[in-house]
GULUM-106638 format. One record per residue (C-alpha): residue in three letters; z, y, x. Coordinates in steps of 0.02 Angstrom, whole numbers, padded with zeros to 5 digits, always signed. Layout:
ALAZYX;...
REM end
This chain:
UNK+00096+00378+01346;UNK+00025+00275+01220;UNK+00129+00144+01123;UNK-00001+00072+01045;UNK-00172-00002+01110;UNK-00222-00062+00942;UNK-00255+00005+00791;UNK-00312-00084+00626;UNK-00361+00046+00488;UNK-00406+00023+00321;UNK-00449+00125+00167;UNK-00501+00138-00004;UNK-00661+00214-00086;UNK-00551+00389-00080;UNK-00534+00377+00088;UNK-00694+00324+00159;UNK-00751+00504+00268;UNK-00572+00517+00323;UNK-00586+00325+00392;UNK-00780+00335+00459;UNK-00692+00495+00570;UNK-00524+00422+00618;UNK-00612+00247+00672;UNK-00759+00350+00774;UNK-00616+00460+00846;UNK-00490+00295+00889;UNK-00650+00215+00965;UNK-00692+00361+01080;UNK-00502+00364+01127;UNK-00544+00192+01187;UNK-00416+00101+01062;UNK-00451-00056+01013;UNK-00495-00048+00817;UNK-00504-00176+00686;UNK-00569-00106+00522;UNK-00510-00214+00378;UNK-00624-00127+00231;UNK-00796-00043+00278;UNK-00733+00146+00278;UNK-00686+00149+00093;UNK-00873+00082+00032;UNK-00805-00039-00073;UNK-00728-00040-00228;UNK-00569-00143-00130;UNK-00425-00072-00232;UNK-00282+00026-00121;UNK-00161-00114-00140;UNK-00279-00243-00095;UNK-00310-00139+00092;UNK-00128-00104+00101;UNK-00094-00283+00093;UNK-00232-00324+00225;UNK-00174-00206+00338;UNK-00001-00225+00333;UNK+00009-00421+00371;UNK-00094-00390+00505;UNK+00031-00256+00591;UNK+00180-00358+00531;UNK+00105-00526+00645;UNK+00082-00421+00789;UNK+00213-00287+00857;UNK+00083-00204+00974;UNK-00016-00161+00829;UNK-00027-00018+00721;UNK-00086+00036+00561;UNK-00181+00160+00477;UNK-00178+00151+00288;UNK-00284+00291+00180;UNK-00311+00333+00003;UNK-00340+00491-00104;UNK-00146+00545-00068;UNK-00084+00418+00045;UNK+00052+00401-00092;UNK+00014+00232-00157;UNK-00067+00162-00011;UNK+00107+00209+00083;UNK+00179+00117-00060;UNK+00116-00047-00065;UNK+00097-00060+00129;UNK+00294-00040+00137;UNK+00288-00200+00009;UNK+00247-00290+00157;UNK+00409-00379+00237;UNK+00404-00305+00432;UNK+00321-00147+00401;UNK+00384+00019+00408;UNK+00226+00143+00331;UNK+00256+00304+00331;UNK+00144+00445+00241;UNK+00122+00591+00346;UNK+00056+00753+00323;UNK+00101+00835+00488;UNK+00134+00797+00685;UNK+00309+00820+00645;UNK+00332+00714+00511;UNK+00225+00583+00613;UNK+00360+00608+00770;UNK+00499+00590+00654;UNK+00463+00411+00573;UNK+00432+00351+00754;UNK+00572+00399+00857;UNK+00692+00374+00706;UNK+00603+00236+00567;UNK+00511+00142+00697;UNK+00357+00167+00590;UNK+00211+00038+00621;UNK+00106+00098+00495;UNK+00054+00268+00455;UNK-00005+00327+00272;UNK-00136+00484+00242;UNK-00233+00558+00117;UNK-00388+00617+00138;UNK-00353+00754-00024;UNK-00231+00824+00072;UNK-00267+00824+00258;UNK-00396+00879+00365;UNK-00498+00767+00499;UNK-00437+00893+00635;UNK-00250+00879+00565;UNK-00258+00682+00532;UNK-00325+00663+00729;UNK-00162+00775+00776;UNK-00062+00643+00668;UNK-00132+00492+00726;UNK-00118+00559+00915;UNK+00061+00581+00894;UNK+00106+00424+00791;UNK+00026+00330+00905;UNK+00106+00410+01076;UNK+00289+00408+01000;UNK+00427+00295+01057;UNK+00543+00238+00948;UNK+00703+00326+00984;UNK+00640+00439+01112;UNK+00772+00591+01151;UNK+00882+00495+01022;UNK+01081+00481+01105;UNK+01090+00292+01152;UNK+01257+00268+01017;UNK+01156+00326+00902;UNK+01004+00233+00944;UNK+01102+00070+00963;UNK+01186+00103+00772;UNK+00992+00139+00717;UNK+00902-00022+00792;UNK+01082-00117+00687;UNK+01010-00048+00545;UNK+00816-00066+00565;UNK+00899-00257+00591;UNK+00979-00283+00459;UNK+00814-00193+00338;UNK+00703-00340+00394;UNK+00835-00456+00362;UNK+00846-00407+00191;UNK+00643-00419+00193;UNK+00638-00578+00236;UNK+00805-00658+00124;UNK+00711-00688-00008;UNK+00571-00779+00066;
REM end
């Protein structure tokens, strides 16, 4: 089941094969893609497309992200800058589960360094199909969504 229908992606000039594959492969999935960069061709800085991105997911809950740089470590970074989103770098399916059912992730961070087209597809596929708190006890869940609350109050105090 897919959670998400929509998908913006972005990337910068270290990314731009890993985003020219992930965008073809989102587009052939039939999801709806908004590309806020042209695949890493510019000389955008990481920051700059983390930004971008990450207001766009934060306006709109039935959006997700896809934020890419060399590592996905500063991309991941400066898109969790962003009041309302919840980036998370992954590196496998698991990890891509995990911030789902238990972070509520809306944006997801990889590198192209350090992952594969084939392994950033499985990534995306799963990130994308997760529901938050899925399989999670409902105490639990109920003490988690308190505290995913209270993070995006914090966000936005100081606005």
């Amino acid at each position: 089941m897919r959670i998400f229908e929509r998908v913006v992606i972005g990337s910068d000039p270290w990314a731009g094969n890993l985003h020219r594959h992930l965008a073809a492969w989102l587009r052939e999935a039939a999801y709806e893609v908004e590309e806020v960069n042209t695949a890493g061709a510019s000389s955008t800085p990481y920051y700059e497309i983390a930004r971008s991105v990450g207001t766009r997911v934060a306006a709109d809950p039935t959006t997700a992200g896809i934020v890419l740089c060399g590592t996905g470590m500063g991309i991941a970074m400066e898109a969790n800058a962003v009041p309302g989103v919840s980036c998370a770098l992954c590196e496998h399916p698991l990890t891509a589960e995990k911030s789902r059912v238990l972070n509520n992730a809306n944006v997801l961070a990889m590198g192209e360094m350090v992952t594969t087209p084939m392994v950033a597809e499985a990534i995306t596929r799963t990130f994308l199909t997760t529901e938050f708190g899925a399989g999670i006890a409902p105490e639990l869940l109920a003490q988690i969504k308190t505290w995913h609350t209270a993070i995006r109050r914090w966000e936005t105090a100081g606005e």
